[in-house]
N, C-alpha and C positions, 0 to 999 in steps of 0.2 A: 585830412584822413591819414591816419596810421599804415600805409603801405607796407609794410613789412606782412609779410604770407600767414594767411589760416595755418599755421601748422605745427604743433606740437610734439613732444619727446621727453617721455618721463624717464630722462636720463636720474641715476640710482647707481650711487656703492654700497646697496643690501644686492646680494649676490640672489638669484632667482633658489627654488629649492629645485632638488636634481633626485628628488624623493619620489616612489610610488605614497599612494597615499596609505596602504598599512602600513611600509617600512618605517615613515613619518608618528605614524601615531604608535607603534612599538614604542621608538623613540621617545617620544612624549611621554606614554605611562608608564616609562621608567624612571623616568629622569621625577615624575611628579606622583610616582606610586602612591604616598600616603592623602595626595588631596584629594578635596570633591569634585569629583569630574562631569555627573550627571546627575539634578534632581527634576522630577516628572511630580508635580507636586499632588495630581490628579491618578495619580496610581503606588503615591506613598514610596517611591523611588527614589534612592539616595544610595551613588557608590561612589566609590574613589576609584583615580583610573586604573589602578592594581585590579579591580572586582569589575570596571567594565570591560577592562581586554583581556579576563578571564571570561565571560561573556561573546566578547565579541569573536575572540578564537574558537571559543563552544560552538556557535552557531554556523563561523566558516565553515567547520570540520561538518557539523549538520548539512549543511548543504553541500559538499561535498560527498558524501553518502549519498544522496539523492543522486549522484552521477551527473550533477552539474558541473559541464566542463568550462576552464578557463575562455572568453568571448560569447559562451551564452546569455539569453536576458532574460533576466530575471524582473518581473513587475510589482510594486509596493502602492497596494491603494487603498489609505488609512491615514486617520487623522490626526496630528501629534501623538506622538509615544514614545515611550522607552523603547519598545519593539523596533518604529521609524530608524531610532537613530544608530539600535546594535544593528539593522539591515545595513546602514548604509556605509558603514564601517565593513562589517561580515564579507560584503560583497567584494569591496575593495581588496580584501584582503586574501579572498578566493580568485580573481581575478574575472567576477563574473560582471555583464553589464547593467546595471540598475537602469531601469523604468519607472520614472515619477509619471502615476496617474492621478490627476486630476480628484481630492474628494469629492468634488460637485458632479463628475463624470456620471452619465446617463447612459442609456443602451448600447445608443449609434455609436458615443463615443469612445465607451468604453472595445468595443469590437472591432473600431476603426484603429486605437492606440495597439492592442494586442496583436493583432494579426500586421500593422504593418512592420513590427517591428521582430515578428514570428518569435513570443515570447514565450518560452517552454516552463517558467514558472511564474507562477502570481501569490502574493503573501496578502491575503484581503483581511480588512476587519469585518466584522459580521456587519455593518452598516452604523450610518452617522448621519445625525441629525433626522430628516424623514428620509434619507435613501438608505434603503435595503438592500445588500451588496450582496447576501447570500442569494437572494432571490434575480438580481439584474442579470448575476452572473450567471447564475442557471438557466434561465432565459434566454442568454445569449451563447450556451456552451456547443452548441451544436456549428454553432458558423464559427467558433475558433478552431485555425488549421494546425497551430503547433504545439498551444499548451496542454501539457500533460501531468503537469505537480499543483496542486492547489495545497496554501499551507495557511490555515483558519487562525485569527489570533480568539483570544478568552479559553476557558475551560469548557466550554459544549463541545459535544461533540458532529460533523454534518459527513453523512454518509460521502465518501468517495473523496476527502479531504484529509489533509495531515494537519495536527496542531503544534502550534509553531512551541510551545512551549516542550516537547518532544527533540525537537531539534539543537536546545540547549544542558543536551544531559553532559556530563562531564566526559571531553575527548581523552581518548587514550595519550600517552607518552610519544607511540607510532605516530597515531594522527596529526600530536601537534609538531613533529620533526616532519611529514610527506605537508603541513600547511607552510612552514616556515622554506621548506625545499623548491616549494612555488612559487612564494615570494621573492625568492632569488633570480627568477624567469623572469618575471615581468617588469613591463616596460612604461617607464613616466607620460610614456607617449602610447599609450594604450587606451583606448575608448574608455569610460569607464560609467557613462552616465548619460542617460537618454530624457532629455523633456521636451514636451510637447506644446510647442507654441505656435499657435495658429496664423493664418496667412491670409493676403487679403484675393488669393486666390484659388478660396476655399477651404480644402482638407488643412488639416494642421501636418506639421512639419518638428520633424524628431531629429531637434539640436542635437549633436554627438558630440560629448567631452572629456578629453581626457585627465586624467590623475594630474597632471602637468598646467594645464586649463585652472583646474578647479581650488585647488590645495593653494597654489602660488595668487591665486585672487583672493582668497579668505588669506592668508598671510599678511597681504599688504592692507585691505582692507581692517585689519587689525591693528597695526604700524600706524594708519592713520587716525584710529581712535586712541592709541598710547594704548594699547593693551598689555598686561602681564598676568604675571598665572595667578597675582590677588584680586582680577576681576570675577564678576559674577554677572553673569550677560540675560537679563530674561527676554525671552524669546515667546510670543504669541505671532509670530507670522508663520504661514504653513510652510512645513518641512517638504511637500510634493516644489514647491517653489526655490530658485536659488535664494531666495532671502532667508529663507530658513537653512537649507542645508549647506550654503555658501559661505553670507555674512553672517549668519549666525555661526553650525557647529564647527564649520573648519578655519575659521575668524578664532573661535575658541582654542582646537586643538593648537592650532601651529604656535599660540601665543599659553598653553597650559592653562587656558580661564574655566570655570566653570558653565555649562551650559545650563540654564533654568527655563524649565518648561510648565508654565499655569496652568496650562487647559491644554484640552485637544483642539479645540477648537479657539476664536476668542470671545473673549468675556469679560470687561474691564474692568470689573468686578475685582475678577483672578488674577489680575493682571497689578491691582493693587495692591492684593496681597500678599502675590508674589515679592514685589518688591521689598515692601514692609517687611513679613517675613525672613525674607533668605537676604536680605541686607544686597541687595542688588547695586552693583558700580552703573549698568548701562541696561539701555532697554531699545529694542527696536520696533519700527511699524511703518505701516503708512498713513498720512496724513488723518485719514478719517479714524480711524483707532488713538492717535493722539487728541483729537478730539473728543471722541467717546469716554476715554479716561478724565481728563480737565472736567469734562461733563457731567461725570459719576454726581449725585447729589451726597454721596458720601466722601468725596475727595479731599476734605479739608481734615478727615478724619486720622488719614493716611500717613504715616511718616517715611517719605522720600529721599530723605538729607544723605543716604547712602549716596545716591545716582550724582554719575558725573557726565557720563557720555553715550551713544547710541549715534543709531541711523534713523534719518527719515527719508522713506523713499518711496518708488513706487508709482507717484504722480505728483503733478505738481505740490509746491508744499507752499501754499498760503502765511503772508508775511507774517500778518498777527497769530498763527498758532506757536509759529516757530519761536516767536518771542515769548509768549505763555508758557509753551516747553523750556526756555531757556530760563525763566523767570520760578514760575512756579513749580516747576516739575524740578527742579535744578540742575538741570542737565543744561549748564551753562557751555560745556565742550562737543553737543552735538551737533553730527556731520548729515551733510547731504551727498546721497550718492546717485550715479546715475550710471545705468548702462542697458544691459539686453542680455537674455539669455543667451543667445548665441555669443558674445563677450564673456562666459562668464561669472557674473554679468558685467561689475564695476569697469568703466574706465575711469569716469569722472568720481574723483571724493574732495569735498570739504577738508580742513584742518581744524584742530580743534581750535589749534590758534588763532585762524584766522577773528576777522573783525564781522560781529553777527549780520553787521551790512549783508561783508560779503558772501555772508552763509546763507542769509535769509532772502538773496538776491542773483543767486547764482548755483549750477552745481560744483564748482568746486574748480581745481586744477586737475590736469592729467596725473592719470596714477604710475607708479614707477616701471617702467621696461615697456609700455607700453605707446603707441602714436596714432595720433590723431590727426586728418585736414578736414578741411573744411571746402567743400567744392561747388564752386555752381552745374549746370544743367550739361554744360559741356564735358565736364569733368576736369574745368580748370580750379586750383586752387586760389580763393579771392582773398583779397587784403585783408587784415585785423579788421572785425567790426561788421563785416559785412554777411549779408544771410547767405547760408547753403547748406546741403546737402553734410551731415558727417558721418566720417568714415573713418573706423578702428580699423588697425593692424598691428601684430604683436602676439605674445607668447598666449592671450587668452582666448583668440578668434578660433572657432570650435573647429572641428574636425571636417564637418560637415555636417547636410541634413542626413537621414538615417537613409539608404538608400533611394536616394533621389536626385541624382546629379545633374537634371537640369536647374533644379530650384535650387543648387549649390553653387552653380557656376551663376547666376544669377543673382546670386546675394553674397558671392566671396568673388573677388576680379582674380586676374591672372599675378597681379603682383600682388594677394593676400591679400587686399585691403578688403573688409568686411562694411555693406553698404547697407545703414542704420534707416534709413527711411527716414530721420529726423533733421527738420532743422533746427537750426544752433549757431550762435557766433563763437568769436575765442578773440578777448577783447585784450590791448595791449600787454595786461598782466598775466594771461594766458586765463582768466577763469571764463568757463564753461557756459553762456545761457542757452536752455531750448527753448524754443520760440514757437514750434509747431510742429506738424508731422507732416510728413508728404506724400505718406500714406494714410488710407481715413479709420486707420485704429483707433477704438474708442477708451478711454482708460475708465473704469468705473469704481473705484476706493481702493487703487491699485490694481482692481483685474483687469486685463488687457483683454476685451472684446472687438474680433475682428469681424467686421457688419457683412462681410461676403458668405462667413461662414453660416450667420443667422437668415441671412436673404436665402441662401441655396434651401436652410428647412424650410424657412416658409413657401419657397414654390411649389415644397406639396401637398400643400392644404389646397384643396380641390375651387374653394372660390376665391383661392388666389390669383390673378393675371402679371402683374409684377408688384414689387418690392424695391423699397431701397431703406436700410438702415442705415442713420446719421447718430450722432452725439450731440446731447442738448444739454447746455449747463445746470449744475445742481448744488445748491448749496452745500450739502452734507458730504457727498458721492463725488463733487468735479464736476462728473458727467454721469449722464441716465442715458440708458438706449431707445429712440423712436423710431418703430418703424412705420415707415411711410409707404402706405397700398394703395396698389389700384385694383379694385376688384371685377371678374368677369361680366361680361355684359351680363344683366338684367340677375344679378347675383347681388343680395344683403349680407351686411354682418355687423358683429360687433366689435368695441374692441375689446372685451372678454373671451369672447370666444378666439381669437388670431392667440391672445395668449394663452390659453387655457389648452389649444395644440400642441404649444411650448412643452407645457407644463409637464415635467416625469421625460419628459423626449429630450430636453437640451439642458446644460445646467443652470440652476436658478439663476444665476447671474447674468444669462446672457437671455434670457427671457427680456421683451422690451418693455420696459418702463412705462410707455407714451404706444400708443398706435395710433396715425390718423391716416385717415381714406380719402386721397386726394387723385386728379384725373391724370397727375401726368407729370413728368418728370421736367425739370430745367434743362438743356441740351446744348451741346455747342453743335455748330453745321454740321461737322463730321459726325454728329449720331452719339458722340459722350456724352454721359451723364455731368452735369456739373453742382457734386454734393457739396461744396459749400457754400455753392447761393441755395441750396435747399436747404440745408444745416441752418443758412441765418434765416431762410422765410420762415420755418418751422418756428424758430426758436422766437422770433417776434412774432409768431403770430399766439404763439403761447406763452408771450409777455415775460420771456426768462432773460436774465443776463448772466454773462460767466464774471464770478469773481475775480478780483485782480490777484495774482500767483504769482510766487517766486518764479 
């Protein structure tokens, strides 16, 4: 055995950036005024970054007029856009704090993200896909404590709402010297971005990250696909997610790429297109989206030969797609990344260089400036090779949860080590494999469903007595969510109806899969549940196997 320590150091002479992230992007669309900076192909959008940080300044300046001050938060819940991405720019640059809400977000949750985070404005699209956002949100207006601005995207108009297209009228000379004079204030170490990632104990939990955090991970993240400002990156993963507004737009900025956007939503369809069309260098996803494209019964149609490189990430990534991606799709240089929001997200990345072995079999080495161990139960660090517990520390381990500092000091230690809940080895060469989780998150085509959060709705469906949601293998998905009831004494049901409570109440994705009605839970002496001798009875009793995964 390799006895030398779990512990890693992405020692790097690329020097960190020491940039807010407008300062940053100034920089950028000057330096690359005449290129294409943004096309949104699904709203006929095409500017160079001269026309988006004329944009992106207009909207700062708009939302400064609304008397949004520097550390208030502002929320964005809406599906790919051109709008997403001048918010997310806009805000940084007013020094205000972004709120990624969830598109699939439903009542509770939507009321739960606003008010913990006491957000005084919200920039909604009128609704996406079957949820109706002017209507959730009207419905829920009365129990929000601090929002006071609603700014409506499209051309309708909804009483007691602002339209966001108002907010981009051309700022005065004054306004763009009192926006640039603010810029000068603020600090690379300033909040600047709030997501909400759920917990296995319960409520979700509002990652805080700032300018410093976010900008220097999309940098490196870039550095590791070779990126330069003749890439063209399409982008079908959601912008409410760091994959979209991390590895995707500021992956782009810091390296001058173009960002390409097919859909608001995805659509492999568009996503074909996209490529073919706008001559795409790289393309991101998670697993199951790279399969849905290979899948396309039109795919042979397509011409790819642009594409070099991308991310796959998200959840595990299955040997044989990785090699049809690399093969067929020609993205013979793409990378695996792996990390968490609270990171974020990337610690671990892929090379392009490396050997698709060790691409297709691992996630990667540690990323630059940042460290990694690997620890067992004690919080000792154990040899090369061996399982435990890993643990980030470094320039990207977030601020904290959004006001909540026992679940801060609980998930960040005293000496900043950030505790990931995963296991993982770090094998002689330093690359990366996860092995499991050590908490029972369930990942489902990259959405991360935390089964406490769904047990808590279900306990209040009135013929429920308890709950336990597990993760059951799935071809397509990874993992599909079952929940497993016990129902009150001399109480029937089905399992339509347990979901059909879900349904409109919690988002589609975390709706379970599977329901079955069983008497009782697996337990150890002490009265714990023991979910993965449940997870495997369920899963053989319903004759599933998990695929073998990178």
């Amino acid at each position: 055995m390799d006895l030398k320590p779990s512990y890693v150091h992405g020692a790097s002479s690329a020097p960190l950036i020491g940039d807010t992230i407008g300062a940053h992007f100034d920089r950028v669309a000057a330096k690359h005024a005449p290129r294409e900076a943004l096309v949104v192909r699904h709203q006929d959008v095409r500017w160079t970054w001269a026309e988006l940080k004329r944009r992106v300044d207009n909207l700062a300046c708009g939302l400064r007029r609304l008397r949004l001050a520097p550390g208030e938060r502002i929320g964005i819940w809406s599906p790919n856009c051109a709008e997403w991405v001048l918010t997310q720019f806009a805000t940084a640059k007013a020094g205000l704090i972004l709120v990624n809400i969830n598109p699939a977000y439903r009542r509770s949750e939507l009321e739960y993200a606003l008010n913990k985070v006491r957000c005084k404005a919200l920039i909604l699209s009128p609704g996406f896909k079957s949820s109706n956002y002017l209507e959730i949100l009207q419905s829920v207006a009365l129990e929000l404590k601090s929002l006071s601005i609603v700014v409506r995207l499209g051309k309708d108009k909804t009483a007691g709402m602002l339209n966001f297209d108002d907010l981009l009228v051309d700022a005065s000379d004054a306004e763009v010297e009192q926006l640039e004079a603010l810029g000068a204030t603020l600090q690379f170490d300033d909040p600047i971005n709030i997501q909400f990632t759920s917990g296995t104990t319960g409520a979700p939990k509002g990652a805080t990250l700032t300018h410093h955090n976010i900008l220097n991970n999309g940098y490196f993240i870039g550095q590791a696909m070779r990126f330069s400002a003749k890439d063209r990156l399409c982008i079908p993963v959601p912008l409410y997610h760091c994959f979209g507004m991390v590895l995707g737009n500021l992956a782009c900025l810091t390296h001058g790429a173009t960002m390409v956007y097919p859909e608001g939503g995805f659509e492999p369809k568009s996503v074909l297109e996209a490529v073919q069309a706008e001559r795409c260098t790289a393309l991101h996803g998670v697993p199951t989206m790279f399969i849905a494209v290979l899948d396309h019964p039109d795919f042979a149609k397509y011409d790819l030969s642009t594409l070099r490189t991308g991310i796959m990430a998200g959840s595990p990534c299955p040997v044989e797609v990785m090699k049809r991606v690399a093969e067929t799709m020609n993205m013979r240089e793409v990378t695996i990344a792996y990390g968490m929001t609270e990171t974020s997200p990337v610690s671990f990345q892929s090379s392009v260089d490396d050997p698709l072995e060790r691409r297709v079999s691992t996630v990667g080495r540690i990323q630059p400036h940042i460290e990694v161990k690997i620890v067992d139960a004690e919080g000792r660090v154990v040899p090369r090779g061996e399982k435990g517990e890993l643990l980030t520390r470094g320039y990207s381990v977030m601020l904290g949860y959004w006001n909540d500092e026992d679940r801060t000091h609980e998930a960040v230690d005293a000496a900043g080590w950030m505790h990931t809940g995963d296991l993982a080895t770090i094998d002689a060469e330093g690359y990366c494999n996860i092995v499991g989780r050590s908490k029972d998150m369930v990942i489902r085509g990259g959405e991360n469903i935390y089964p406490r959060e769904v047990e808590e709705f279900l306990y209040r469906h009135p013929k429920v007595q308890d709950v336990q949601c597990v993760g059951v293998p799935d071809d397509k998905y990874g993992e599909e969510l079952c929940a497993c009831v016990v129902l009150r004494t001399g109480a029937s049901a089905t399992e339509d109806e347990i979901r059909e409570f879900c349904r409109g109440q919690i988002a589609h994705y975390k709706v379970p899969r599977y329901v079955r009605f069983v008497d009782g839970f697996p337990m150890t002496i002490t009265g714990k549940i023991q979910k993965y001798i449940l997870r495997q009875k369920i899963a053989d009793e319903m004759g599933l196997k998990a695929q073998k995964a990178a």
